[in-house]
C-alpha positions in Angstrom: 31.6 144.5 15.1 29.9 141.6 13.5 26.5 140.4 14.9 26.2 136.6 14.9 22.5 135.6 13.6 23.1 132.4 15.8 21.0 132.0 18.4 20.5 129.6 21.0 17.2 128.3 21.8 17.6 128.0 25.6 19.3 130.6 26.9 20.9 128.8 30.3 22.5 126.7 27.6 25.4 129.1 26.7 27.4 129.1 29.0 27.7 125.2 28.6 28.3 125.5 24.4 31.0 127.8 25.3 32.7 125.4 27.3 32.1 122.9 24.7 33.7 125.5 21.8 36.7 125.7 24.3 37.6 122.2 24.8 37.0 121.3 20.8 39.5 124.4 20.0 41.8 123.2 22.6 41.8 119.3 21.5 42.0 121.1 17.8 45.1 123.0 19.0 43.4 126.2 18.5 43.8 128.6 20.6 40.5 130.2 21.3 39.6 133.3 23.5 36.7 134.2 25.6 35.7 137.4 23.1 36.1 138.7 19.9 38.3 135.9 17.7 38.5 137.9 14.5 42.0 137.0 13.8 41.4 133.5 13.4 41.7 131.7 10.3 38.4 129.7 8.3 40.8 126.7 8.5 41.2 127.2 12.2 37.4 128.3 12.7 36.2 125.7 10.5 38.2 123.4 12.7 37.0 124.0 15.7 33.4 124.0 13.9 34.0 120.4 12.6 35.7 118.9 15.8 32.2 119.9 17.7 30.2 118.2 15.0 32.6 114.7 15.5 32.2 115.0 19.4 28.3 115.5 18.8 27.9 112.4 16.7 30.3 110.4 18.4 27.7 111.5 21.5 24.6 110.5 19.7 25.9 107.0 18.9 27.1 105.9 21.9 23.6 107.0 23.5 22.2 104.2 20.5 24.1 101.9 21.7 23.2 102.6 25.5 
């Protein structure tokens, strides 16, 4: 089993980035379990990695603009 050296700062803030995994996957057309998700591709990882990143800078400009 591979042990993730991610770790997140605030722990009541996980279940909250897994929600936030789930819906980029889903608008990614991934389809992401709760779990182990070995079997997924880097192309589908990666795209579920990069869709976060666009919904976290589309976030942080819209709050400049507030």
């Amino acid at each position: 089993m591979a042990n993730s050296n991610n770790k997140i700062v605030v722990p009541e803030a996980r279940a909250a980035m897994n929600k936030f995994k789930m819906e980029a996957a889903n608008e990614v057309g991934v389809n992401l379990q709760n779990g182990y998700n070995g079997n997924l591709t880097s192309r589908e990882a990666g795209s579920i990695g990069g869709q976060m990143v666009k919904k976290m800078i589309q976030s942080y400009e819209s709050g400049l603009q507030g």
